[in-house]
Short mmCIF file of the C-alpha atoms (twelve columns), coordinates in Angstrom:
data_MODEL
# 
_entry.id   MODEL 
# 
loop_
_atom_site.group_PDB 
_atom_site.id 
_atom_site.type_symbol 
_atom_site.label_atom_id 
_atom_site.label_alt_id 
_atom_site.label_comp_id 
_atom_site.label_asym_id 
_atom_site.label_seq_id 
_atom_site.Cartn_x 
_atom_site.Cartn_y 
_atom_site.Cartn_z 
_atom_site.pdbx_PDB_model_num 
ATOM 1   C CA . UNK A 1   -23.469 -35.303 15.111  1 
ATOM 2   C CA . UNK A 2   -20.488 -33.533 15.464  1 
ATOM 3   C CA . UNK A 3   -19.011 -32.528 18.711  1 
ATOM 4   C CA . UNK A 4   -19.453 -29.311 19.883  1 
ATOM 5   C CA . UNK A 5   -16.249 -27.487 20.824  1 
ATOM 6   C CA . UNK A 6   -16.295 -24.545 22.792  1 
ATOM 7   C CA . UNK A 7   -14.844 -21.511 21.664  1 
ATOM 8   C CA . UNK A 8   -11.474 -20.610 22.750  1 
ATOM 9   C CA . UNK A 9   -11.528 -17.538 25.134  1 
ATOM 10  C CA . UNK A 10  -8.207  -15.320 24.296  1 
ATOM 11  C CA . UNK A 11  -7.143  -12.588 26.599  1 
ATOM 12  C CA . UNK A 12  -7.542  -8.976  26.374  1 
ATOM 13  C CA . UNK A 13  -3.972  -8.091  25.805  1 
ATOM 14  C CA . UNK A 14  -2.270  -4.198  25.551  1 
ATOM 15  C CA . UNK A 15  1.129   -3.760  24.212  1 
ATOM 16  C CA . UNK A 16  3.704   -3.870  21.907  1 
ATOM 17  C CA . UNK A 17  5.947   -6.767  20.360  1 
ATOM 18  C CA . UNK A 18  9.164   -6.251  18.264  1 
ATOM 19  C CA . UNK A 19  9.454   -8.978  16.235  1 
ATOM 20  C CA . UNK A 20  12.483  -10.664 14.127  1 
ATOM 21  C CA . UNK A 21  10.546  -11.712 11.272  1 
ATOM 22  C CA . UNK A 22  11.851  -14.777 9.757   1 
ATOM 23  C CA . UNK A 23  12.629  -15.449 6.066   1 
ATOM 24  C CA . UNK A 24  9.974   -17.000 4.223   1 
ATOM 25  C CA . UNK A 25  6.953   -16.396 6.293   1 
ATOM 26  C CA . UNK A 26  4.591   -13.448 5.165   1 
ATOM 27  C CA . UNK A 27  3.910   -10.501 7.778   1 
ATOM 28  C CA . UNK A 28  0.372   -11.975 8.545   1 
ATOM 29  C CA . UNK A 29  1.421   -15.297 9.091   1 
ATOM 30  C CA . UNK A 30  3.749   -14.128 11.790  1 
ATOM 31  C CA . UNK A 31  1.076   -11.932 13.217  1 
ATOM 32  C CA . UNK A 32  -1.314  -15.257 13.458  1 
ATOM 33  C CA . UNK A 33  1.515   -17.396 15.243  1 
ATOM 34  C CA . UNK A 34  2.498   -14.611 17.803  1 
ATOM 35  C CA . UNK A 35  -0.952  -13.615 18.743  1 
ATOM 36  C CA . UNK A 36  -1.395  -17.469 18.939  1 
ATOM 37  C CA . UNK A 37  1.373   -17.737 21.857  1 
ATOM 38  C CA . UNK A 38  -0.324  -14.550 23.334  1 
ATOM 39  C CA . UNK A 39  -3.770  -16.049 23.038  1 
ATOM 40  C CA . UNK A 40  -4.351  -12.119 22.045  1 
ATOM 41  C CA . UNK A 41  -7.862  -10.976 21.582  1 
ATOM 42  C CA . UNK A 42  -7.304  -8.251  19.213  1 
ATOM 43  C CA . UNK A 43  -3.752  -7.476  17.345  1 
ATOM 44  C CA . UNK A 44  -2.630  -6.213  14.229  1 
ATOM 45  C CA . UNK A 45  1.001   -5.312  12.479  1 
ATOM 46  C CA . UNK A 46  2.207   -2.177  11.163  1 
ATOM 47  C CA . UNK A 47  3.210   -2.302  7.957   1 
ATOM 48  C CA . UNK A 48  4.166   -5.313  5.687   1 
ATOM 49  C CA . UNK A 49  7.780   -7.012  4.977   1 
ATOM 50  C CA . UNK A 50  7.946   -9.542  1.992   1 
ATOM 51  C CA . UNK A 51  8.296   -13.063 2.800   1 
ATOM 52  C CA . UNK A 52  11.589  -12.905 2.093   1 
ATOM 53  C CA . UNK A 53  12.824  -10.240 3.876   1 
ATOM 54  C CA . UNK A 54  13.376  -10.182 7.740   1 
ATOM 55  C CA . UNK A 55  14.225  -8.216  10.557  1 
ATOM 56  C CA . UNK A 56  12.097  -5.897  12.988  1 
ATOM 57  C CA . UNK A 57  8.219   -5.776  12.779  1 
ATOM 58  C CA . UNK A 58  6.296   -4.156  15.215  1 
ATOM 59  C CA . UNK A 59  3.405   -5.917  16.121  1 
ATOM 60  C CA . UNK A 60  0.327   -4.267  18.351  1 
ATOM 61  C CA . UNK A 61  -2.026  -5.866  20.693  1 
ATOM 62  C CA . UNK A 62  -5.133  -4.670  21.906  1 
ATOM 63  C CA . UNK A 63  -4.953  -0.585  22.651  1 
ATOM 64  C CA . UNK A 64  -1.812  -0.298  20.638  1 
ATOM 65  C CA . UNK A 65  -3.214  -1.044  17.544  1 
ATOM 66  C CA . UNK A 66  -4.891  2.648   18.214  1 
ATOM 67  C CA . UNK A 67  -1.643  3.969   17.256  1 
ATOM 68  C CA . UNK A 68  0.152   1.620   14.582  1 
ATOM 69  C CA . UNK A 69  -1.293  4.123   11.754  1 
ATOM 70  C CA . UNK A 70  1.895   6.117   13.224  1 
ATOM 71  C CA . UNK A 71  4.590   3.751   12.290  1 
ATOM 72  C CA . UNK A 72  3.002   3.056   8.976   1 
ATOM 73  C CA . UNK A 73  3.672   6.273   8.677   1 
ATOM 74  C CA . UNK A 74  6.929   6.363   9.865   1 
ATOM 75  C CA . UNK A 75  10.658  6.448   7.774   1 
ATOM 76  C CA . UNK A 76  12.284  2.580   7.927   1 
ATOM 77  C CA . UNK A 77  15.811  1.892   7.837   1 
ATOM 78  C CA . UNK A 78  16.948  -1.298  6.003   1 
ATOM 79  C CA . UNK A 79  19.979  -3.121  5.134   1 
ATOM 80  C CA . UNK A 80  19.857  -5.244  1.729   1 
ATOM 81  C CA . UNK A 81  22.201  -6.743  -0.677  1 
ATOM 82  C CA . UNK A 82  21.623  -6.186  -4.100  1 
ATOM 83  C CA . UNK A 83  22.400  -9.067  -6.552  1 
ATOM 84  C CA . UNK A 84  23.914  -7.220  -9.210  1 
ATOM 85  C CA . UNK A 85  23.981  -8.713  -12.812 1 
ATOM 86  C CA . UNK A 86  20.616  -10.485 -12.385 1 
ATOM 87  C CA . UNK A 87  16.634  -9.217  -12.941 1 
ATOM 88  C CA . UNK A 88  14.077  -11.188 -11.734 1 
ATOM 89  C CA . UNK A 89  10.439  -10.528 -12.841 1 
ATOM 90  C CA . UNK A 90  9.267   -9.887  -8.514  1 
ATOM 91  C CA . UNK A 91  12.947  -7.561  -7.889  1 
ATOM 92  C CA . UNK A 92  13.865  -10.167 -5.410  1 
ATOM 93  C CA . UNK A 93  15.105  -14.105 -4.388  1 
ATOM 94  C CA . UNK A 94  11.208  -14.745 -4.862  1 
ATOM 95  C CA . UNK A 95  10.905  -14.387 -8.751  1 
ATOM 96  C CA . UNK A 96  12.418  -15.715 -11.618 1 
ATOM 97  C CA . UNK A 97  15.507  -14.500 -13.911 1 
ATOM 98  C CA . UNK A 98  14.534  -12.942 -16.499 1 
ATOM 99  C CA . UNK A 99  17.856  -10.879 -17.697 1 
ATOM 100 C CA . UNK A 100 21.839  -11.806 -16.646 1 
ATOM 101 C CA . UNK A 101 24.517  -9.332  -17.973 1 
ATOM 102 C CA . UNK A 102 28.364  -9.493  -16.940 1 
ATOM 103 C CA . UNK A 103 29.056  -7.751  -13.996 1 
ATOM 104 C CA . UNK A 104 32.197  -5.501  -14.327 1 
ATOM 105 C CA . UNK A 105 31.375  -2.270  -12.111 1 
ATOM 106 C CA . UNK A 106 33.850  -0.602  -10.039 1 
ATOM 107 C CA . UNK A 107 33.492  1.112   -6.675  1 
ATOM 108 C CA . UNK A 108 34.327  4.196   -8.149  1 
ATOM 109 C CA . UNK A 109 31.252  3.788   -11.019 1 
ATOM 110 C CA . UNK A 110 28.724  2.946   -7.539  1 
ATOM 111 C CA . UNK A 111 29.668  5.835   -5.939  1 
ATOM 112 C CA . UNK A 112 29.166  7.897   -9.122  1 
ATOM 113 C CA . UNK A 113 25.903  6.473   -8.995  1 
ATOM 114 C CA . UNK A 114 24.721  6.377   -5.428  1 
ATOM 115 C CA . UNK A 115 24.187  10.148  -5.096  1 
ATOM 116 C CA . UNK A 116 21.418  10.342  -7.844  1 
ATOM 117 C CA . UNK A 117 19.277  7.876   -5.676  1 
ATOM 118 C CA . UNK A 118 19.731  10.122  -2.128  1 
ATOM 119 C CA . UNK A 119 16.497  12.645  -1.252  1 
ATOM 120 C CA . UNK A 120 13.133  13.449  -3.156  1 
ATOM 121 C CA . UNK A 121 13.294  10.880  -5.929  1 
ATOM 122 C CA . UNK A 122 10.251  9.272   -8.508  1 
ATOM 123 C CA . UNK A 123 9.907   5.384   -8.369  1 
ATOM 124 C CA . UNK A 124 7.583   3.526   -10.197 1 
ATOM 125 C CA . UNK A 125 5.671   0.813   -7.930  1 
ATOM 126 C CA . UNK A 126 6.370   -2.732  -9.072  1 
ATOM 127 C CA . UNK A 127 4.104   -5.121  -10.654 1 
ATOM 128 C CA . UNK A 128 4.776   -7.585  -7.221  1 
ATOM 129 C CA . UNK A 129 3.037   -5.139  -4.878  1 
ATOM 130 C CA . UNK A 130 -0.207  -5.185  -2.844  1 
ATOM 131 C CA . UNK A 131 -1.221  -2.051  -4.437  1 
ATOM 132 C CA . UNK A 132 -4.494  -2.305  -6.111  1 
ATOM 133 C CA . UNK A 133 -6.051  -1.311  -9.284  1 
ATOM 134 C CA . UNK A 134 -10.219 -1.743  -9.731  1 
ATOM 135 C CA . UNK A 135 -10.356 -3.850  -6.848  1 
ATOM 136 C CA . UNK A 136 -7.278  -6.312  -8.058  1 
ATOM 137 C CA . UNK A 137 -3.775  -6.419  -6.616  1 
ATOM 138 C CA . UNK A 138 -1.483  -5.824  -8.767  1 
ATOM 139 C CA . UNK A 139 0.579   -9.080  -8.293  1 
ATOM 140 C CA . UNK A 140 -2.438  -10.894 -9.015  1 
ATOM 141 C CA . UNK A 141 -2.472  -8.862  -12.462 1 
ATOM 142 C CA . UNK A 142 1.202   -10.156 -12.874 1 
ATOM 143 C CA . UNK A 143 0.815   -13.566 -12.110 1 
ATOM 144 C CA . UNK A 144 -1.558  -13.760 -15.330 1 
ATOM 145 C CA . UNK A 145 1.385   -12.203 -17.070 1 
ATOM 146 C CA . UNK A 146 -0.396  -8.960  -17.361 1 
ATOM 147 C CA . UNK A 147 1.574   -6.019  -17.105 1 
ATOM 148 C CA . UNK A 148 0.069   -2.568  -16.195 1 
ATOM 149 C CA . UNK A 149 0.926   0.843   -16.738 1 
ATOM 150 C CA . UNK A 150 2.087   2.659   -12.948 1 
ATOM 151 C CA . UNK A 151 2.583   6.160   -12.026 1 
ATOM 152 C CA . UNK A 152 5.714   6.933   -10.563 1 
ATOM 153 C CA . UNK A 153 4.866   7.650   -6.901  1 
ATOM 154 C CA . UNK A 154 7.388   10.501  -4.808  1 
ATOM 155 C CA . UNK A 155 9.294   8.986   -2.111  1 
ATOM 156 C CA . UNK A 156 12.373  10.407  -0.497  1 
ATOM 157 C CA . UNK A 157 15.579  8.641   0.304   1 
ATOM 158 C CA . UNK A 158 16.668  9.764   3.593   1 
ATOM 159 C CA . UNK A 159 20.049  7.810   3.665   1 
ATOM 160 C CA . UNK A 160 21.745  5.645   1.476   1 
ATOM 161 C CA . UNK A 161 25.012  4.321   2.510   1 
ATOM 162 C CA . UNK A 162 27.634  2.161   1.143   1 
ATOM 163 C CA . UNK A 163 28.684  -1.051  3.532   1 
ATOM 164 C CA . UNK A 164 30.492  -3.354  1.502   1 
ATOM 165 C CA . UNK A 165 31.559  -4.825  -2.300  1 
ATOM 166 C CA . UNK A 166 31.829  -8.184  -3.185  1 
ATOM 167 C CA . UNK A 167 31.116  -8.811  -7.310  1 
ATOM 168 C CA . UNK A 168 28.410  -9.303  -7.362  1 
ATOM 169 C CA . UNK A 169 26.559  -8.380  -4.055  1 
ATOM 170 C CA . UNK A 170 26.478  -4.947  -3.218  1 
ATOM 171 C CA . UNK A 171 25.577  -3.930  0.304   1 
ATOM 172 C CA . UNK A 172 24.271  -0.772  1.371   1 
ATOM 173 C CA . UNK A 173 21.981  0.713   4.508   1 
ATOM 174 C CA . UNK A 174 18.761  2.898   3.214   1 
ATOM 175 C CA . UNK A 175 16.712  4.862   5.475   1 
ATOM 176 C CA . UNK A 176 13.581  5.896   3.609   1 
ATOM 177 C CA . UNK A 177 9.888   7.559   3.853   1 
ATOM 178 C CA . UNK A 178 7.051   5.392   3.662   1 
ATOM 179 C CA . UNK A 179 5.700   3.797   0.523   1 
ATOM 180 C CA . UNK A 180 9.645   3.269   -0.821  1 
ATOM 181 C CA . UNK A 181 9.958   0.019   -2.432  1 
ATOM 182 C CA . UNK A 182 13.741  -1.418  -1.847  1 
ATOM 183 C CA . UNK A 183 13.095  -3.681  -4.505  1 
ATOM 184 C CA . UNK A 184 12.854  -1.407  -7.155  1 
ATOM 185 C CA . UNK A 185 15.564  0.645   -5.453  1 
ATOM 186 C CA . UNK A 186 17.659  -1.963  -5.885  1 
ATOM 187 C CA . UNK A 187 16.424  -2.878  -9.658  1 
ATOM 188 C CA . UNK A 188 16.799  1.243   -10.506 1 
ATOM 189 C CA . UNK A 189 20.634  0.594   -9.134  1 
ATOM 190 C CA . UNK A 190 21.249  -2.037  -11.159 1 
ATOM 191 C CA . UNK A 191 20.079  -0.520  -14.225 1 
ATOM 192 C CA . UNK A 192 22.214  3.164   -14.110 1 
ATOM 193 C CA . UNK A 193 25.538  1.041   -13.132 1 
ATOM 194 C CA . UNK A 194 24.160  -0.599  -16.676 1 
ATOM 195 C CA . UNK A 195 23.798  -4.343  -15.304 1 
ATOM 196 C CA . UNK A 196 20.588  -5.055  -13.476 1 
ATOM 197 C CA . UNK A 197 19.977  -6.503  -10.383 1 
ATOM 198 C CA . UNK A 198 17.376  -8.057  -7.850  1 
ATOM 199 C CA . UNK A 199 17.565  -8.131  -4.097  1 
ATOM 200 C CA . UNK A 200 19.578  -10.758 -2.502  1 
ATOM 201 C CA . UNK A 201 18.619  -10.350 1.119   1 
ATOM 202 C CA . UNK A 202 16.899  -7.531  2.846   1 
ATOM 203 C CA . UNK A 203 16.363  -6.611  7.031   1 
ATOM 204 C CA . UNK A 204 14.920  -4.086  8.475   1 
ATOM 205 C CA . UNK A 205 16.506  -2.478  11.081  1 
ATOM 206 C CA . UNK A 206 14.566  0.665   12.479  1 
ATOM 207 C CA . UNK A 207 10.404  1.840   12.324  1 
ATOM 208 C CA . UNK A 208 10.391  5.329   13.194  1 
ATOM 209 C CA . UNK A 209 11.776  5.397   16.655  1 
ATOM 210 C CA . UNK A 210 11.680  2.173   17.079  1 
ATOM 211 C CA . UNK A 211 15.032  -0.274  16.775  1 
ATOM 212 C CA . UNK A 212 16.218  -3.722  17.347  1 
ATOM 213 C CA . UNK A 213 16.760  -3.573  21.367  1 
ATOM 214 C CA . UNK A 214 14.328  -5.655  22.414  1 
ATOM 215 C CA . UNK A 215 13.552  -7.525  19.214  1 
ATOM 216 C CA . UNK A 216 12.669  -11.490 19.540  1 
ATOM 217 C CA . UNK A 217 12.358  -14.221 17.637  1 
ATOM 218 C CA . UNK A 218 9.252   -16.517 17.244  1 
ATOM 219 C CA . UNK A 219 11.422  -19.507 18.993  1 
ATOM 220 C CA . UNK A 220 11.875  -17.396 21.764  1 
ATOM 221 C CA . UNK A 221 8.147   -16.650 22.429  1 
ATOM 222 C CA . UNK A 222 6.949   -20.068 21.781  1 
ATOM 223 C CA . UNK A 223 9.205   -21.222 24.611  1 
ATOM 224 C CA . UNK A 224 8.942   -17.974 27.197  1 
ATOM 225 C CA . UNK A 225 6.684   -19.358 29.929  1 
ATOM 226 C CA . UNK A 226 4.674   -16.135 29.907  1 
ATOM 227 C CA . UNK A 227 4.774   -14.672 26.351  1 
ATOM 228 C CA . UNK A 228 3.092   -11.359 27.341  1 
ATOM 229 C CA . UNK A 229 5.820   -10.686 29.092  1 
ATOM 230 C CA . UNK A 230 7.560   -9.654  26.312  1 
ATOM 231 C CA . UNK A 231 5.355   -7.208  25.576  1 
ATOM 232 C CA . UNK A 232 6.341   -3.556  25.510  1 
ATOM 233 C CA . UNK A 233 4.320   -0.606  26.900  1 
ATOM 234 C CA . UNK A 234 1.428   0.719   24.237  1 
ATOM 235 C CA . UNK A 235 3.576   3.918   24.463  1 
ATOM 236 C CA . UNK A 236 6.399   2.569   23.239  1 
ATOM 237 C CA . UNK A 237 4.751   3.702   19.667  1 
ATOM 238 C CA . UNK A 238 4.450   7.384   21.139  1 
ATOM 239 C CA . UNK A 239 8.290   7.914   22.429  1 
ATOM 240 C CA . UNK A 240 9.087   10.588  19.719  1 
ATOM 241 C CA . UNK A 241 6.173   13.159  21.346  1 
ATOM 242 C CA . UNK A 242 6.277   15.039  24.139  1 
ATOM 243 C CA . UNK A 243 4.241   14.163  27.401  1 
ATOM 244 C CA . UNK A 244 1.951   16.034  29.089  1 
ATOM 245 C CA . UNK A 245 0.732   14.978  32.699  1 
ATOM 246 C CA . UNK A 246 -2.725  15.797  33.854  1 
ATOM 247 C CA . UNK A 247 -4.585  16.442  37.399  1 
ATOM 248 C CA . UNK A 248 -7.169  13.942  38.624  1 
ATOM 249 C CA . UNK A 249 -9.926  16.359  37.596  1 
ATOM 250 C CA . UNK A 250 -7.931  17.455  33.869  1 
ATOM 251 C CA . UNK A 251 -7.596  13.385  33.464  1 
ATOM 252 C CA . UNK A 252 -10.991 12.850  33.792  1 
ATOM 253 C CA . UNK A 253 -12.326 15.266  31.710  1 
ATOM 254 C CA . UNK A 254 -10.021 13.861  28.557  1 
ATOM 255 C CA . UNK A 255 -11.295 10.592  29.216  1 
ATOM 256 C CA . UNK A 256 -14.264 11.884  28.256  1 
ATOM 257 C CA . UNK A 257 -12.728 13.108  24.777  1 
ATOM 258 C CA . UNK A 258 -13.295 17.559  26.010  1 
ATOM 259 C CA . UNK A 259 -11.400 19.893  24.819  1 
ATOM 260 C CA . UNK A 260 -9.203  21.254  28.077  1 
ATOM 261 C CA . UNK A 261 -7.592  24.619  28.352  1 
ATOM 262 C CA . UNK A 262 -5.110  23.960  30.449  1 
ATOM 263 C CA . UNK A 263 -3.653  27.156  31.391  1 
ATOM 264 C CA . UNK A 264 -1.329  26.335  34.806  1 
ATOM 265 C CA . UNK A 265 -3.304  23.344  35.647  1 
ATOM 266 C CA . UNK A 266 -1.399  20.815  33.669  1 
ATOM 267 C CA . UNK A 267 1.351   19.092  36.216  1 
ATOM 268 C CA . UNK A 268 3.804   18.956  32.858  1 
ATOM 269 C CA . UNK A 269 3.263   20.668  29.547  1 
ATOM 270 C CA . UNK A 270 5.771   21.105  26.525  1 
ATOM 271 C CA . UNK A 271 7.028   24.043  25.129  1 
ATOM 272 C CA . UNK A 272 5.710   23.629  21.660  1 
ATOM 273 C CA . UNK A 273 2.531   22.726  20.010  1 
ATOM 274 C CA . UNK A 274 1.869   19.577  18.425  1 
ATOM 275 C CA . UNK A 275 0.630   15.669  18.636  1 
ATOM 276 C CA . UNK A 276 1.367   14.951  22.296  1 
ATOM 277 C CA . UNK A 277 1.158   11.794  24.671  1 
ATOM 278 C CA . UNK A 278 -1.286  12.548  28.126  1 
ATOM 279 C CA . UNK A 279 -0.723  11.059  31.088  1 
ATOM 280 C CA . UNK A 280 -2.059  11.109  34.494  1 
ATOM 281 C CA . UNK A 281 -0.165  9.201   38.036  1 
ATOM 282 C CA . UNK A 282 2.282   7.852   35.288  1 
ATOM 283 C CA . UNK A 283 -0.582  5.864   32.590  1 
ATOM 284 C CA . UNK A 284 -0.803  6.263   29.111  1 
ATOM 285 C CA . UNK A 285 -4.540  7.975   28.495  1 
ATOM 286 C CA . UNK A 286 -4.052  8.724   24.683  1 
ATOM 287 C CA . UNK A 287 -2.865  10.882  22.107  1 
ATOM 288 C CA . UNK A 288 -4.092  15.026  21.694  1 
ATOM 289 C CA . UNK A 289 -3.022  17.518  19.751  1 
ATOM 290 C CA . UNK A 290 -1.595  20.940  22.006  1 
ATOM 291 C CA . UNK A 291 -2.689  23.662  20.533  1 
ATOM 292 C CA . UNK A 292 -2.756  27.948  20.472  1 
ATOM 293 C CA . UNK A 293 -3.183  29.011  24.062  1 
ATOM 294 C CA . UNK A 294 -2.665  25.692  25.680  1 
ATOM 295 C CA . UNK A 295 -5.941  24.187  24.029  1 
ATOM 296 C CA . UNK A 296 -5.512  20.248  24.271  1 
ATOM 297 C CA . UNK A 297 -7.723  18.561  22.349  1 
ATOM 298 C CA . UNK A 298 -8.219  14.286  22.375  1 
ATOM 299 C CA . UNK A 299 -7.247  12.345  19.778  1 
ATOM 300 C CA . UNK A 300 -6.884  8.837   20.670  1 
ATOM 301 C CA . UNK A 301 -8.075  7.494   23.821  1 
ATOM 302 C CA . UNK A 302 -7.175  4.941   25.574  1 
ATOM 303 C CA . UNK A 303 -10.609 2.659   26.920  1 
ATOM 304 C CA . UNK A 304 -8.593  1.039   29.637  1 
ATOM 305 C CA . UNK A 305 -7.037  3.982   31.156  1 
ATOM 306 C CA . UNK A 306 -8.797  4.544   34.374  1 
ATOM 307 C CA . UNK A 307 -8.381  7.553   36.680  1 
# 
């Protein structure tokens, strides 16, 4: 027989970890190795970067993950370098070439062309992309070497600034709305400065209001004595809403998902209606929505929050 070993207890674990994603290791495979050095119970990330990409995931443990549908949700900012004069067949390092054309664009033909890209603009997902058709991601449709039609998909360009030009890299700073592909950003580039192209390198820098103070590295938390330490506050997700602060009695009654009216009983209320974060004696207890005549009503709760 084999022997019987007993199953590893992990710790219930609340917070929020900004990690550096390294190159070549997918989103999930991070998330296993960091809630590994938390010996997390529960945890979960918010939002995908290719393998090849890096920079700042945000990582949730335990209550958090309550609230990581907001930064999936949330604009990115990235900086990339696009590989002009090259296609690949995935948009990125990843794939192979499937096009080269002579590179001989000027800075004066990529700011011509930048401004078309900037705001609401149509992009067409690319075959390399989780997104699934009858069940069946479409990458796995692509690695057969089946090609599908795709529906151009809205997405708006918040910012899209030039850094720096070096034939053939081009480096610029994007600031997007969810669902933007950088990839085929890049690609779309390429092809109206009449070239191609496929991403060279791409970080991201921001997740809603979340940045890079604070960010660390796997290394770092494999060899911190006491990982959770590193851990953020669950409402470091919720910094971009107001707060409200309840009484004792107001506290409890949320807890138990009412509806309050809060009238002048509130210790702190905002001016304007809205998603709000609730508070009481300084802890998180969730997420409402503050509405006509100072109705709050629960939205998320947190189960730890005690009163």
């Amino acid at each position: 027989m084999k022997p019987i070993h007993p199953k590893r207890v992990r710790d219930l674990v609340d917070g929020v970890l900004l990690l550096d994603k390294p190159v070549g290791l997918s989103s999930n495979d991070a998330l296993i190795k960091t809630k590994r050095f938390m010996n997390a119970k529960k945890a979960g990330h918010t939002g995908t970067l290719d393998p090849f990409a890096t920079g700042l995931l945000p990582l949730c443990f335990g209550e958090a993950t309550k609230f990581s549908q907001d930064l999936l949700e949330a604009d990115k900012t990235y900086d990339t370098t696009v590989h002009l004069g090259i296609t690949t067949n995935t948009g990125d390092t990843e794939g192979e070439a499937i096009a080269t054309k002579e590179v001989n664009v000027t800075r004066e033909q990529i700011d011509a062309v930048l401004p078309q890209f900037r705001g609401p603009i149509m992009q067409v997902p690319p075959m390399y992309s989780a997104l699934k058709r009858d069940g069946k991601a479409y990458y796995e449709y692509a690695r057969e070497g089946i090609t599908l039609e795709r529906e151009a998909r809205p997405v708006t360009i918040h910012k899209l600034e030039f850094i720096s030009y070096e034939a053939p890299f081009l480096k610029l700073s994007v600031t997007c709305s969810k669902g933007t592909y950088i990839r085929v950003l890049g690609e779309d580039i390429g092809n109206a400065l009449g070239c191609g192209a496929h991403l060279n390198a791409l970080r991201r820098t921001q997740v809603g209001a979340l940045t890079m103070d604070g960010m660390v590295t796997l290394e770092q938390i494999g060899a911190h004595p006491a990982p959770v330490e590193l851990l953020a506050p669950v409402d470091a997700l919720l910094s971009s809403f107001p707060a409200v602060e309840l009484t004792p009695e107001l506290a409890k009654r949320f807890l138990q998902g009412q509806r309050l009216a809060l009238g002048k009983e509130a210790l702190t209320l905002p001016s304007e209606l809205g998603r709000v974060r609730v508070y009481h004696d300084g802890k998180l207890l969730g997420t409402a929505n503050l509405q006509e005549y100072q109705i709050l009503a629960p939205e998320r709760l947190i189960a730890t929050a005690h009163t």
